[in-house]
N, C-alpha and C positions, 0 to 999 in steps of 0.2 A: 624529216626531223628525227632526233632519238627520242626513244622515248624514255622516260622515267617511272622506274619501279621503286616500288615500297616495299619493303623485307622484313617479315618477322623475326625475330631468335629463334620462337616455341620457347621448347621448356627448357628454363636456363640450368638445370641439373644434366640434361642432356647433352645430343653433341649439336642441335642447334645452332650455339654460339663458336662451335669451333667451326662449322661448315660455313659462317657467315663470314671469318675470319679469314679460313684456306681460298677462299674464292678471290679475297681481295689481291692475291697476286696476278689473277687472270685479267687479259684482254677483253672487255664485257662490251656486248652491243647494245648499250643504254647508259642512261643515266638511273644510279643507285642509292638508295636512304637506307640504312637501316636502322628501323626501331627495336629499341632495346635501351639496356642496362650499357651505360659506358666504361662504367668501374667493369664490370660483369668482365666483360670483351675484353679490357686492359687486362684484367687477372688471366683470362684462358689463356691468351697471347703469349704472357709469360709464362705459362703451364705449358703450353704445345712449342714454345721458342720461336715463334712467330715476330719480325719485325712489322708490325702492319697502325700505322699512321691514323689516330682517330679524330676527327672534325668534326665537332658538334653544331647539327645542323636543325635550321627553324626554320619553316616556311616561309614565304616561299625561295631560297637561295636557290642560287643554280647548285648543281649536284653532279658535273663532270669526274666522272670515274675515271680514276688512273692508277695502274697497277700497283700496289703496300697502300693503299690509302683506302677510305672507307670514312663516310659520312654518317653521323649515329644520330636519330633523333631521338633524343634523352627520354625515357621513361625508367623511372627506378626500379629496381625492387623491393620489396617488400620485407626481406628477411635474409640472410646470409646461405648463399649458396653453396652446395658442396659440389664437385663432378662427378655423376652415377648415382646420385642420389634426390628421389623428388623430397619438396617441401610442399604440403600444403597450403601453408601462410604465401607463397608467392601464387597462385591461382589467378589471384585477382589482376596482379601482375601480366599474368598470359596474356587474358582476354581486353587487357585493357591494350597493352600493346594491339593487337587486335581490330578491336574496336576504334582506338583513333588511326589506323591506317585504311581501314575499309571508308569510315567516313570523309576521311582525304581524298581517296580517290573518290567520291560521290562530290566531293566540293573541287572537282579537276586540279587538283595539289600533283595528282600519283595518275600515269595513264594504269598501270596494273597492280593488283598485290597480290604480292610471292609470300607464300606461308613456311614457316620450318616446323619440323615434329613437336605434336603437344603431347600431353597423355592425358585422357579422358579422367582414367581414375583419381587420379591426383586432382584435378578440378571439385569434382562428383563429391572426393572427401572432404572440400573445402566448405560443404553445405552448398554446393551451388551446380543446379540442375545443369546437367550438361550433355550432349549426344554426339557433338564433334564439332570439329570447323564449318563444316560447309553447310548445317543448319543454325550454326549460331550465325554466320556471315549474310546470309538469307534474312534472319530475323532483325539483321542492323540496316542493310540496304534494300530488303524489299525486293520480288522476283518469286519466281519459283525454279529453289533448284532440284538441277539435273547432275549428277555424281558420274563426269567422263575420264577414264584415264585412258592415257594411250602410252604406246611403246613403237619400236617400229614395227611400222606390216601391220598394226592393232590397234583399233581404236574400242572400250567395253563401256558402256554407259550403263545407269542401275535404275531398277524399277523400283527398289526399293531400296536406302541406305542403309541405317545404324538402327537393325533392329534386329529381336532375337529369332532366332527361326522359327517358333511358335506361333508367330504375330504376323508373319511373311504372306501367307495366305490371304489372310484378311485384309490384306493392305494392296490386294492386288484384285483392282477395281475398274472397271472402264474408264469412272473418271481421271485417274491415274494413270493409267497406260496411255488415256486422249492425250491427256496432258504433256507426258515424258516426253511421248513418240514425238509431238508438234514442236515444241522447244528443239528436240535433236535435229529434227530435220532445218530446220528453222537457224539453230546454230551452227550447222555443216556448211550448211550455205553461206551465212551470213558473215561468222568468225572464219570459215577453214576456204573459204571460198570453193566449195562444192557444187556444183548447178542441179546435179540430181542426183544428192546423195542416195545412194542402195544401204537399207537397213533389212539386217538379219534378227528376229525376237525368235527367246529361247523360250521354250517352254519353261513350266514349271517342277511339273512333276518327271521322273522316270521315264525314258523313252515319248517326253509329252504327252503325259498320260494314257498311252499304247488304249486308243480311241474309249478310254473313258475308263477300260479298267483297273489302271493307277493315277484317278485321281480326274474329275473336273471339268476345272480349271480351264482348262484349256480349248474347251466344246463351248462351254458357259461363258465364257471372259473373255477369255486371250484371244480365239478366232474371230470371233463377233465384230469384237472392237477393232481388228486390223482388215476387216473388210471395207466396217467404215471409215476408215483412213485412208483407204485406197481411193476407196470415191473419190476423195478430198484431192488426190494426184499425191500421196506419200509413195513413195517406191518400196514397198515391205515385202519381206518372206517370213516366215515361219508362222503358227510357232515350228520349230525344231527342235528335235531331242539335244539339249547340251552337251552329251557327250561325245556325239559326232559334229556338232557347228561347228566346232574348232579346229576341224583338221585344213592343214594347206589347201588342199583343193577348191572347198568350200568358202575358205576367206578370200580366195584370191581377187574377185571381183565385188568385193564388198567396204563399204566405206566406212561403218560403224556395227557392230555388234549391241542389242540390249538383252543384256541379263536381268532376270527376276529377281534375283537379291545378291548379297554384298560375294559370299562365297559361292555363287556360283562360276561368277566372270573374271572374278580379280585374283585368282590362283594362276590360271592360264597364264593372263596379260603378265603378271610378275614370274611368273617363271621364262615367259619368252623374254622379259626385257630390265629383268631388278637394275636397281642400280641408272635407268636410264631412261624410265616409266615417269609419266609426269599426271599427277591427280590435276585436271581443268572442272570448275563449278560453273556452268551454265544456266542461263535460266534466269541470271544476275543483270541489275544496271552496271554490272562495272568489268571488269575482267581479273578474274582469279585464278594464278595456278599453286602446284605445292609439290612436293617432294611425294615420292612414294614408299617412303619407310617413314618408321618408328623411332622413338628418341635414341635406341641405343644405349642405355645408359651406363653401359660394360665400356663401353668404346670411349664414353667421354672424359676429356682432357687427356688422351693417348696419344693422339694425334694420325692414329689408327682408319678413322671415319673418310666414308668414299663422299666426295661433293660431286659424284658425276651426276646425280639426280636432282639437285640444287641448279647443277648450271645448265640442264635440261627443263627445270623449272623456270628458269631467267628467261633462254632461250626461246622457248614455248610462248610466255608471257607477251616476249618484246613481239615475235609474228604474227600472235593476235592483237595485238594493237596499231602494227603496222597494215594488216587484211581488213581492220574493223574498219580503215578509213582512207580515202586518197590522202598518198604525200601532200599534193599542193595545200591539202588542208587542216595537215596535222600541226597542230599549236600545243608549245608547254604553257603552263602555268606563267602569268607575268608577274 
């Protein structure tokens, strides 16, 4: 069966709404909604010269994608958009798009949701506490997420997400690393169909804290807790120093990589694969991917903007939903 995705815009100042746009000429292996702004999308179309066909779409319609065409489930905006420039007053906007897409797919509307660039600050400014997608998405469906993105040859999951590096340490706890390590191993298998994923953990500190002299952590915390994991039959190595995990050699035979926080691992993974990197949320009831960049907001309405990480997001999305389940028993929404 195909399956059916749910599409954010993100942030409609951005190029969200063009990427959601350029895509519809493509051949896509699913069925596709996007939620958003209707007018929004009509206005970019005519800014980027886009011929692309919009159908407003309600629950539960079928949603056969065919190339200029594009399925919108109406959510307005909140205040008059510009291209390149955020509004705070649309905030509520984002997250509401958001919000009823993630809950769709918890009421089996949506087998996956595909997220586009938001900007934190621009929320934050709107008076409303915020730290990203992938814990506000957490806090609507419930789960404990895991922050994995992958490229090719690479897969980096995060021990820690959106946090400052101050806080980093403190946050790096047995019960956390129990936690991560078991969902990873746990979604290797179960989403990526892996049998006995091999996980590589980095250290935290400098050379892994070069046996306690820089730091720790990793005497105290990090080894401790991957011994007891091993018991459990986890397949683990390290910790290891970070700045040698990553050479070819080393990844060759490994299935996942976990970094300690957000810029240890996700420089790497985007320098080996931008453009074609896909952010996956595990740890979830539902199945989430998203794009590996930012809004952009130079780019947008230029027509300038790469969708090749959008439809690596599509991609991604439709394989874990097709791995998560046998064909014979894959059903849409009736």
């Amino acid at each position: 069966m195909t399956p059916r995705l749910v599409l954010t815009t993100g942030e409609p100042g951005g190029i969200g709404p063009d990427l959601c746009l350029q895509i519809a000429s493509q051949p896509l292996p699913c069925e596709l909604v996007i939620a958003g702004d209707p007018a929004l999308l009509s206005h970019r179309a005519k800014q980027l010269g886009l011929a692309v066909e919009l159908e407003s779409w309600q629950p539960p319609a079928p949603a056969s994608h065919r190339p200029g065409h594009l399925f919108v489930w109406p959510v307005s905006t909140a205040a008059s958009v510009t291209s390149g420039h955020l509004t705070a007053a649309n905030a509520r906007y984002v997250l509401k798009t958001i919000s009823e897409a993630a809950k769709a797919c918890l009421a089996g509307q949506f087998d996956a949701l595909v997220t586009g660039p938001i900007n934190k600050a621009s929320i934050n400014e709107a008076g409303i506490s915020f730290s990203g997608h992938t814990e506000y998405i957490a806090a609507l469906t419930g789960g404990e997420p895991v922050m994995l993105l992958t490229a090719p040859g690479l897969r980096v999951a995060l021990a820690t997400t959106h946090l400052p590096l101050t806080e980093v340490s403190l946050n790096i706890t047995p019960e956390r690393l129990r936690q991560t390590l078991r969902i990873l191993d746990r979604e290797l298998r179960g989403r990526f169909g892996i049998s006995s994923p091999r996980i590589l953990v980095a250290g935290l500190n400098p050379h892994a804290g070069e046996g306690g002299y820089l730091g720790r952590e990793e005497i105290e915390i990090i080894s401790p807790t991957l011994d007891a994991l091993r018991a459990e039959g986890l397949n683990l190595g390290g910790p290891l120093p970070a700045d040698t995990l990553f050479l070819p050699p080393v990844l060759a035979e490994v299935d996942a990589v976990l970094a300690m926080y957000h810029d240890q691992g996700l420089p790497v993974l985007k320098h080996l694969g931008f453009g074609r990197a896909v952010n996956i949320t595990l740890g979830l009831p539902i199945i989430r991917t998203s794009v590996d960049h930012g809004t952009a907001l130079a780019l947008a309405g230029t027509g300038a903007a790469d969708p090749g990480s959008l439809l690596a997001a599509i991609d991604a999305a439709t394989d874990l939903v097709r791995r998560s389940r046998p064909a014979s028993t894959c059903t849409l929404p009736s």
